[in-house]
C-alpha positions in Angstrom: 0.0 0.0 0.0 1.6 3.5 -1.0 2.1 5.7 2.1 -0.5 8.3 0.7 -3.6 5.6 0.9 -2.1 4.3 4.4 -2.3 7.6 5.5 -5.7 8.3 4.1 -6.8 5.3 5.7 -5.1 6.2 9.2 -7.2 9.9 9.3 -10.7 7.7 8.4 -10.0 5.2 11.0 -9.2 7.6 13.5 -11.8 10.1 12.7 -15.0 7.2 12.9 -13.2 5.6 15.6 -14.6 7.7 18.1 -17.8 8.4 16.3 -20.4 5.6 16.6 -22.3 4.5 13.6 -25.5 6.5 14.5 -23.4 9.9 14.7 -24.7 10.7 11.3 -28.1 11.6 11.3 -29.9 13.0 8.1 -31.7 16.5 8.2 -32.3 16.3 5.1 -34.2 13.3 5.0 -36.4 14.3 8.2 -34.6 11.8 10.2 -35.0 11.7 13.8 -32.7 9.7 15.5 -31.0 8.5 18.7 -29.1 10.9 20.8 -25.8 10.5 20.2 -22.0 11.3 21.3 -19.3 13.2 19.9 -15.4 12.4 20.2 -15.4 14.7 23.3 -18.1 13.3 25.1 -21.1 15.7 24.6 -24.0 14.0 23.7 -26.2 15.5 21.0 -30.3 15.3 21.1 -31.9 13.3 18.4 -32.8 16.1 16.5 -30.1 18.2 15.2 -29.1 20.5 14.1 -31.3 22.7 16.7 -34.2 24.3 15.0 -35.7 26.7 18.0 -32.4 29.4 17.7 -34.3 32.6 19.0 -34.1 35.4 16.2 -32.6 38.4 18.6 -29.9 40.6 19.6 -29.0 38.0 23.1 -25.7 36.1 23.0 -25.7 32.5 21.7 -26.3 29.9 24.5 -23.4 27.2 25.1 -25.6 24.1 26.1 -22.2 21.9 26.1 -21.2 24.0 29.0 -24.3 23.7 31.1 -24.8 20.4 30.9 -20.9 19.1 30.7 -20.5 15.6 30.2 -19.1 13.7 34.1 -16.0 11.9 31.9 -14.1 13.7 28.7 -12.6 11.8 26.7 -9.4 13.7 25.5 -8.1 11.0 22.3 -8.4 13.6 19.8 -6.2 16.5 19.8 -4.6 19.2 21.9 -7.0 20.2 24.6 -7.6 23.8 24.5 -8.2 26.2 27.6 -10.7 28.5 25.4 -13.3 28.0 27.9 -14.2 25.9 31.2 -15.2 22.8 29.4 -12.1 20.4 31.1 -12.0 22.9 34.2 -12.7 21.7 37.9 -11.2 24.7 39.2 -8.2 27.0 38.9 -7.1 30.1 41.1 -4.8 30.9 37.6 -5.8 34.0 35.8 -7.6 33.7 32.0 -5.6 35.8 29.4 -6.7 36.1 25.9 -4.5 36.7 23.0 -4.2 38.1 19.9 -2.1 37.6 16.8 0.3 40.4 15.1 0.4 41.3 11.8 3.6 41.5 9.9 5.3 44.4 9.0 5.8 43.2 5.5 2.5 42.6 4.6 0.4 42.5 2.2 2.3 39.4 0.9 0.0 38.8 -2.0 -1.0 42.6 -3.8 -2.8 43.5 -7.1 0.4 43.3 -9.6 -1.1 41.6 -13.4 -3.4 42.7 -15.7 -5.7 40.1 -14.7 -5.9 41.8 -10.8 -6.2 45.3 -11.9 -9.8 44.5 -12.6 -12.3 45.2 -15.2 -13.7 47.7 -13.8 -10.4 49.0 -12.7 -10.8 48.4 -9.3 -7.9 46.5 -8.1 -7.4 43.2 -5.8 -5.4 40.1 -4.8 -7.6 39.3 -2.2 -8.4 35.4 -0.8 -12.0 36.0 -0.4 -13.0 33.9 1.2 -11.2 31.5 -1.2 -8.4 29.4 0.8 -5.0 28.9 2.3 -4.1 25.3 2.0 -0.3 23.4 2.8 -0.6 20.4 0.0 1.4 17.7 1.5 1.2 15.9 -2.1 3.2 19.0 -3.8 5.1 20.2 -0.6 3.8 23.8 -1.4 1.7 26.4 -0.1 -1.7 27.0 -2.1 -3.8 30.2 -2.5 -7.2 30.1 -4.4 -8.1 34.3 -4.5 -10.3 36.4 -6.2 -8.1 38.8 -8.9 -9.8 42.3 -9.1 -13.0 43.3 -7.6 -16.0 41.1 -8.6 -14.1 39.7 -11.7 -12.4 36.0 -11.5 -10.6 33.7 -9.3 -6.9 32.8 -9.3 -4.7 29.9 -8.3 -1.1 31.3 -6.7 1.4 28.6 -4.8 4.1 29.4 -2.3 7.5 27.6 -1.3 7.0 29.8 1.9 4.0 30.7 2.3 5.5 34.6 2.4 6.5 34.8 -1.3 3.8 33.8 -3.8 4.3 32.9 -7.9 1.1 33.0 -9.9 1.4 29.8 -12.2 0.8 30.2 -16.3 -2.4 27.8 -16.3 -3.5 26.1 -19.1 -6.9 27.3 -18.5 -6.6 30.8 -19.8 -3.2 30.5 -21.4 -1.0 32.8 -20.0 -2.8 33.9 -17.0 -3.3 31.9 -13.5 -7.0 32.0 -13.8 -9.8 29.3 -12.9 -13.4 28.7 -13.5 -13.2 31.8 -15.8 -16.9 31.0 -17.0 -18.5 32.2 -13.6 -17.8 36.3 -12.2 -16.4 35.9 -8.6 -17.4 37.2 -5.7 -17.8 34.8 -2.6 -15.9 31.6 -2.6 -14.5 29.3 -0.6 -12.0 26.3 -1.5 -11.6 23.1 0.7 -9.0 20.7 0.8 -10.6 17.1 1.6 -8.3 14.8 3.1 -11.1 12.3 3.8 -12.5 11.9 0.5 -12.2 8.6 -1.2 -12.6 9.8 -4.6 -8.8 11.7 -6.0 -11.2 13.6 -8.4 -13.1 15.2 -5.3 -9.7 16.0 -3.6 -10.4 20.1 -4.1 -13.7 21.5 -3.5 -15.1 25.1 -4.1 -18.5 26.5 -3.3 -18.5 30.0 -5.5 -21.1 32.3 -5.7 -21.4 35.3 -8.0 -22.4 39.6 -7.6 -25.9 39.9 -6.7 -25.8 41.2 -10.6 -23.9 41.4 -13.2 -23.4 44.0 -15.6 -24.9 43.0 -19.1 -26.8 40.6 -17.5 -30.8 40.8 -16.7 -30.0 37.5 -14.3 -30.4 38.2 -10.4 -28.2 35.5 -8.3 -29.4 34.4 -5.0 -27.5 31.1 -5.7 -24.5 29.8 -6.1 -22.3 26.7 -7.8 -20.7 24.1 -6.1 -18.1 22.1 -7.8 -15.2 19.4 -7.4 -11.3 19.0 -8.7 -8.5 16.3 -8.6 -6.0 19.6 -8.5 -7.8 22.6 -7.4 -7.1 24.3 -10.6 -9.4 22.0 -13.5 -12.9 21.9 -11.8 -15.6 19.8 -13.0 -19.6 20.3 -13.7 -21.0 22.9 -11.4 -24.1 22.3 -9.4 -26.3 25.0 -8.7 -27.3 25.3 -4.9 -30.3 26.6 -3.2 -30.8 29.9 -1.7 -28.3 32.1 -0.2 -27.2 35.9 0.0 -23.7 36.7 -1.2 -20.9 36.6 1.4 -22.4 32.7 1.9 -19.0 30.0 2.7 -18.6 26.4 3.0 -16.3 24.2 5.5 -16.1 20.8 7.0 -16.8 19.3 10.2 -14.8 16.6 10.6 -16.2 15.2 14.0 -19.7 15.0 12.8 -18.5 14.2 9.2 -21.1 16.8 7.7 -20.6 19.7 5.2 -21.8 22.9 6.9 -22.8 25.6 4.6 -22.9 29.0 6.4 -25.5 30.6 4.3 -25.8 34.7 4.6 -29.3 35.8 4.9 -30.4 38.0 1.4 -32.6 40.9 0.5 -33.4 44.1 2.5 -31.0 43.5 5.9 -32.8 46.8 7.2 -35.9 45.3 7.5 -34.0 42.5 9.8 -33.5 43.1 13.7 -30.6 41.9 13.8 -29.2 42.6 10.4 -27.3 40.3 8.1 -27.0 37.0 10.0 -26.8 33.2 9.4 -28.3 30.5 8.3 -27.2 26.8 8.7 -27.3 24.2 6.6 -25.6 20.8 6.5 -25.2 17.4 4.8 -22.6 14.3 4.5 -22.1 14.4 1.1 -20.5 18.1 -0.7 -22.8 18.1 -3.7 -25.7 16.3 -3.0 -25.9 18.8 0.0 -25.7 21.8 -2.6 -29.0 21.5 -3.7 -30.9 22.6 -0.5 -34.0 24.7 -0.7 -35.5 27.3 1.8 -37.0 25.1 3.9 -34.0 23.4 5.0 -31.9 26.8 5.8 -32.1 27.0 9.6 -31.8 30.6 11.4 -28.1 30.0 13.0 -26.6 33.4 14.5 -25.7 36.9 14.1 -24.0 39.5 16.1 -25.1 40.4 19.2 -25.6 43.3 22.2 -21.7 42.3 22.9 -20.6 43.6 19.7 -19.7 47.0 20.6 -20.5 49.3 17.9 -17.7 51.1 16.3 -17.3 54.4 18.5 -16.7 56.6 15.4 -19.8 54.9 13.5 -22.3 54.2 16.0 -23.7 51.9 14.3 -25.4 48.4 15.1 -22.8 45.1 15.0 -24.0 42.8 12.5 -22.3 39.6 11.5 -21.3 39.7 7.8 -19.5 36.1 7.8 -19.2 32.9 9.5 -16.2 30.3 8.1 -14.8 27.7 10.6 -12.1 25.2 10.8 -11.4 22.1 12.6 -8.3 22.8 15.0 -7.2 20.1 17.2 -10.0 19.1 19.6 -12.7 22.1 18.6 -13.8 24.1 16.0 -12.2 27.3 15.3 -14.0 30.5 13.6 -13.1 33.6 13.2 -16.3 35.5 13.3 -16.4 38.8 10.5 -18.1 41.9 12.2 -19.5 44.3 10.2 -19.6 47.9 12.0 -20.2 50.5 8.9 -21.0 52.6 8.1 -23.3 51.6 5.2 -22.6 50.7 1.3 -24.5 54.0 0.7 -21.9 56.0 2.7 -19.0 54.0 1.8 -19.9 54.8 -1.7 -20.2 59.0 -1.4 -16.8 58.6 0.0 -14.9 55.9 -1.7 -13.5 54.1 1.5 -14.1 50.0 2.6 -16.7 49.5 5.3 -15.5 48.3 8.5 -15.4 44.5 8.8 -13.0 43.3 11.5 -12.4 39.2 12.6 -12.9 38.6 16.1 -12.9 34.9 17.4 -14.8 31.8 18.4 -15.0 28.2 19.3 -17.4 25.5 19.4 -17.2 21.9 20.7 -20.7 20.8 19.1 -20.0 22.8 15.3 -23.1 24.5 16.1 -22.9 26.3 19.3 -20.0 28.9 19.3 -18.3 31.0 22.5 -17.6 34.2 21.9 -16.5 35.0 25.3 -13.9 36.9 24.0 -15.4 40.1 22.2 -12.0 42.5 21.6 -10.7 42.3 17.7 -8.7 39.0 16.9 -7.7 41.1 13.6 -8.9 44.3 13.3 -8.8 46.8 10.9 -6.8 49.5 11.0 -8.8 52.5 9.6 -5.8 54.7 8.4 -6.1 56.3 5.1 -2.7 54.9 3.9 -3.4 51.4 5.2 -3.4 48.5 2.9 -6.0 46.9 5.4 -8.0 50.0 6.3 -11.2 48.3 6.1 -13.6 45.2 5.0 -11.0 42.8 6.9 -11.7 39.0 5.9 -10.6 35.3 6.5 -9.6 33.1 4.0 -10.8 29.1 3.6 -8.6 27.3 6.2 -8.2 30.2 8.6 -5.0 29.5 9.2 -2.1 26.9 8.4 0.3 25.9 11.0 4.2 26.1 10.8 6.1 25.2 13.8 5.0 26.5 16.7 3.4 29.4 14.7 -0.5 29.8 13.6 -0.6 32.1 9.6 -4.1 33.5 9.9 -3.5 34.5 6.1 -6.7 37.7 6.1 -7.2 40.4 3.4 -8.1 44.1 3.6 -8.9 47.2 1.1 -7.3 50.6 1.4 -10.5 51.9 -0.8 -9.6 54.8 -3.0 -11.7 57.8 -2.3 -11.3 59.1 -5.9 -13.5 56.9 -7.3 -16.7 57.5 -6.0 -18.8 56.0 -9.0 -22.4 55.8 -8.6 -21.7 52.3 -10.7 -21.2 49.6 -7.7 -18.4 47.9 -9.5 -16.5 51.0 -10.3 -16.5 52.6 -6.7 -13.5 52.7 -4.4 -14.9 51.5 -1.8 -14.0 48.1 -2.4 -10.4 49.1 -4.5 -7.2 47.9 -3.7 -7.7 44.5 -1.9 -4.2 43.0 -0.8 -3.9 39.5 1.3 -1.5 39.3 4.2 -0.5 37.9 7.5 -1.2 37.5 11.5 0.6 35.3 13.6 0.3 33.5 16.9 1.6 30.5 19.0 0.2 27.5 18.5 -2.7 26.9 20.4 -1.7 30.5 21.9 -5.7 32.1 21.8 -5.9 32.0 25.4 -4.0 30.9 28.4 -4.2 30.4 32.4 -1.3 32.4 33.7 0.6 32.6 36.9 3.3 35.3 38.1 5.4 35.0 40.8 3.1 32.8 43.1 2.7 29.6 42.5 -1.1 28.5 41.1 -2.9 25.2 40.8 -5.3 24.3 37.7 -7.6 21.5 38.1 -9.6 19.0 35.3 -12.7 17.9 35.0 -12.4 14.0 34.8 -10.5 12.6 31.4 -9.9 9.5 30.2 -7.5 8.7 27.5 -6.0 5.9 25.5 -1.9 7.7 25.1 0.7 7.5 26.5 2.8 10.4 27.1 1.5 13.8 28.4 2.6 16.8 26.6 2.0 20.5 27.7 2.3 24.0 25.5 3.7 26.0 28.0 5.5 29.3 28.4 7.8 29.7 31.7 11.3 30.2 31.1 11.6 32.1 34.3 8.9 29.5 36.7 7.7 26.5 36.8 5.2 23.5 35.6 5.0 20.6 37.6 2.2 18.2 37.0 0.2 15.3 39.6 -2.4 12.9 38.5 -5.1 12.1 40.5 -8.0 9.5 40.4 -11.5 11.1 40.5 -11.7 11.5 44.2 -9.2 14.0 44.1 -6.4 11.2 45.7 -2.8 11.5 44.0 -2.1 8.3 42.4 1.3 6.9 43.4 4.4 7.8 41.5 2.4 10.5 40.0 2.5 13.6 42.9 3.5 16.7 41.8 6.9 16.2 44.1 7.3 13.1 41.6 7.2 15.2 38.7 10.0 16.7 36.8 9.9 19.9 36.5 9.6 22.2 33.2 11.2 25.5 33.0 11.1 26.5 29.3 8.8 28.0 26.9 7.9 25.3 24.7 4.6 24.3 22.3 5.2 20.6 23.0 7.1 19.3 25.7 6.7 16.4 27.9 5.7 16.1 31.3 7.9 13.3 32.7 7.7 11.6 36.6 10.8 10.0 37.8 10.1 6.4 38.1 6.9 6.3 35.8 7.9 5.3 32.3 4.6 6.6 30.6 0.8 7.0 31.5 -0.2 3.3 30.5 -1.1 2.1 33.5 -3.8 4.9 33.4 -5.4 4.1 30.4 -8.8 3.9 29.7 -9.2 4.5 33.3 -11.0 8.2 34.7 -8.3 10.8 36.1 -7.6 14.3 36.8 -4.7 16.4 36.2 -3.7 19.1 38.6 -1.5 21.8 37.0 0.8 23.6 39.7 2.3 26.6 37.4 4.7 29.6 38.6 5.5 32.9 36.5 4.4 31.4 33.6 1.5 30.5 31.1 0.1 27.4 29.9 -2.1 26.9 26.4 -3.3 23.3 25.9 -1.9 19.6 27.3 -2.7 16.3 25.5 -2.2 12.6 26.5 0.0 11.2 22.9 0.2 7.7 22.2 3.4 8.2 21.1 7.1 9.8 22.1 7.0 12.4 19.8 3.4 13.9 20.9 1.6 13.8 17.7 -1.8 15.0 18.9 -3.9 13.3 16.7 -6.1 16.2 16.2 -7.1 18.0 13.1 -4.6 21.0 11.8 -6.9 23.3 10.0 -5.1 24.3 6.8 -2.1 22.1 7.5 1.5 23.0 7.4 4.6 21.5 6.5 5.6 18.3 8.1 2.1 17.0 8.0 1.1 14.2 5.8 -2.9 14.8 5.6 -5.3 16.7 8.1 -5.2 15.0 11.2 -1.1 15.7 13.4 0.2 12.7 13.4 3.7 13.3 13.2 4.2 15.5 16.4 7.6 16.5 17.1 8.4 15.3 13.2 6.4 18.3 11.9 8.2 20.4 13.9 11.4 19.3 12.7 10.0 19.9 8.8 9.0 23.6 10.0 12.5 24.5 10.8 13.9 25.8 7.6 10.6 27.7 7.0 10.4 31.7 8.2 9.8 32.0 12.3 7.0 35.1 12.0 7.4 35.2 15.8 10.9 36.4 15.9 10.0 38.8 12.4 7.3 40.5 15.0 
């Protein structure tokens, strides 16, 4: 068997593995079915997705956290502090953090003919199209939008910093794709799961609401399917949906989720533009869903902050999500103004900023952390003034580092066209950069005194424990306990070997314990004692070089699919690749 099908065959196993067979329920087909469990132990109702999501301005509810489930398992993936889903207690202090965005950016810029736009309006902008490491071609891969509602474009990276636009044979001489249908939302997938090498890329792409020359209206969009990601095949034309609609995968649940924007008058709307949800196990069959199976999902609520300048009302202009390690990861687009209208008299991008969210359903997402993950910057001279977006993937990992590869407009207020497509507000779209630690969004920190951080109940089937931790100038020791809160011999924190480093994957080692198997399968608690420091995720590994066995969003170099199972190994594939952390 070549390595690639082994390792195809690894991520399936491992993904149903903790999935039981009646984990895939049918919404399309009306089916009402058992309860069930996901990976991490929270059990689903029968009928799902929920249907009864009030319509208003009140933050989402997190039923996951109110009803927790007594034992998690933790198999798949880091474990993420993000909320208090594996917390028993803690006297550490919550931080949230923020990526930076480099100082070189935008690393992808309108430069060719074919992204100065036919209306002249210029872009290079990923929107939302995708990000994607391709472990097949060792290469970075970008699918983006070239000039303002015009086409989409295929660009590859050794680097993922410096971009070449490949001579396709599509259009000859250009890097073009799909040039039959006018871009303007997209997104492209990279399915590691699929059985089928000609499914391998998928792209939902919707066009402009309307199109000069043309009498059609589009409330729809096209999905479609490629061996390569740059020759697609027959579109299918979906149901319903207004025009900043995206796609992604759901790997726990094994279901297509297509985050549908609502259309028409968004005035008339309480709570402005907002989501619908709408999902299904197989990408194309899914496409073709009608109005009655678009479910009310979210929007922004009274916790968006209006801009202070604007004063206007939050709404939520997009929704795309990723699988990262043991949750799913979105980053939330918040529009704040002012309206097209006014954006249009003066020829400057509207104020979207990304802020960030996590769910452990895919359905239900905390957004307990409300300040700008990447804002814009709102400067007349910046390349990202305004209408800030994520790209497919959200963000690829290299190392120790997280690329959240975004786009941004600088507008150009001299064009202020009553013609849509020839107004500056939406001129000079560039792609760039943001970076963070791995699994650095938030962290339980300790300075100077010593604190203690407590779990729920776990159970595992690893190994080895592994920590991301940062406390060069402290301390991490770690005890186990069994669920009565009694240390298990050889396993005190005074047995431990202490960690003084900053690390994103280091192993937590007792002196005469060889490894965690005598625990396996068998309900513990780990108790955290932490000094000057912080501390991001821990994971049990079944192997020495903590591969976490958890998904990797966009990939990165060193891993062989979408699931880490290399560990340490990626890391060492990472090294020759820029460290963004040390550029900041």
């Amino acid at each position: 068997m070549k390595r690639r099908d082994f390792i195809k065959n690894a991520s399936l196993a491992l993904s149903a593995a903790f999935i039981p067979k009646m984990a895939f329920p049918s919404f399309l087909e009306g089916n009402v079915q058992q309860a069930f469990v996901l990976p991490n132990g929270i059990k689903l109702p029968g009928v799902w997705p929920p249907r009864d999501i009030p319509m208003n301005y009140d933050p989402m509810p997190l039923p996951y956290l109110e009803k927790k489930p007594e034992i998690v398992p933790i198999n798949v993936g880091r474990q993420l502090f993000v909320d208090n889903f594996l917390i028993e207690h803690t006297n550490l202090e919550r931080k949230s953090h923020t990526p930076r965005k480099m100082s070189f950016n935008p690393v992808l810029k309108p430069e060719t003919e074919l992204e100065k736009g036919k209306y002249g309006n210029p872009g290079a902008t990923a929107k939302d199209g995708g990000v994607w490491w391709d472990p097949q071609d060792g290469l970075f891969k970008m699918w983006y939008e070239a000039g303002w509602l015009q086409t989409m474009a295929y660009a590859t990276s050794k680097d993922g910093v410096h971009w070449n636009r490949p001579s396709l044979d599509v259009v000859p001489g250009t890097n073009q794709i799909v040039p039959e249908i006018v871009a303007d939302s997209s997104t492209v997938w990279l399915d590691h799961y699929t059985k089928n090498p000609d499914e391998r890329f998928k792209m939902f792409l919707r066009s402009p609401n309307s199109i000069p020359g043309s009498t059609e209206r589009f409330n729809y969009g096209f999905c479609m399917v490629s061996p390569d990601g740059i020759h697609w095949g027959k579109t299918v034309k979906t149901g319903p949906c207004g025009d900043r609609s995206t796609i992604f995968y759901n790997p726990f649940r094994h279901k297509w989720v297509y985050s549908l924007r609502n259309s028409g008058n968004v005035n008339k709307v309480p709570i402005g533009r907002f989501r619908y949800y709408h999902e299904h196990s197989d990408f194309l069959e899914g496409a073709r869903w009608t109005k009655e199976d678009m479910l009310f999902w979210l929007g922004a609520d009274y916790l968006d902050d209006p801009d202070p300048y604007i004063g206007d009302k939050a709404q939520l202009y997009n929704l795309s999500a990723v699988p990262y390690e043991s949750i799913m990861l979105s980053l939330p687009q918040i529009h704040l103004g002012p309206s097209n209208e006014k954006c249009r008299e003066a020829g400057v991008p509207k104020i979207t900023e990304l802020k960030v969210a996590y769910s452990r359903d895919g359905f239900y997402w905390d957004r307990s952390d409300r300040k700008a993950f990447i804002p814009a910057e709102r400067k007349e001279d910046s390349w990202d003034r305004g209408y800030v977006q994520s790209v497919g993937g959200l963000c690829t990992i290299v190392g120790d580092q997280l690329w959240f590869y975004y786009i941004g407009f600088g507008g150009d207020k001299k064009k202020k066209d009553p013609i849509y497509e020839r107004n500056g507000m939406h001129a000079n779209g560039s792609t760039g950069i943001a970076v963070l630690r791995r699994d650095g969004f938030v962290s339980f920190s300790s300075q100077q005194v010593k604190g203690t951080l407590l779990t729920r109940p776990v159970i595992f089937t690893g190994k080895y424990l592994f920590v991301n931790v940062n406390c060069p100038n402290g301390e991490l020791k770690v005890e186990v306990l069994d669920t009565d809160n009694n240390i298990i011999a050889g396993f005190s924190a005074d047995d431990c070997k202490p960690l003084s480093l900053d690390d994103t994957i280091a192993q937590i080692k007792w002196r005469n314990k060889k490894d965690l198997s005598a625990l396996k399968n068998k309900p513990v608690r780990f108790k955290f004692y932490l000094s000057n420091g912080d501390l991001y995720s821990f994971w049990v590994s079944p192997d020495a070089e903590g591969a976490s066995h958890g998904y990797n969003a966009a990939g990165g170099p060193g891993f062989s699919c979408g699931i880490d199972l290399e560990g340490k190994k990626a890391y060492k594939k990472a090294e020759d690749f820029p460290n963004l952390l040390e550029i900041c």
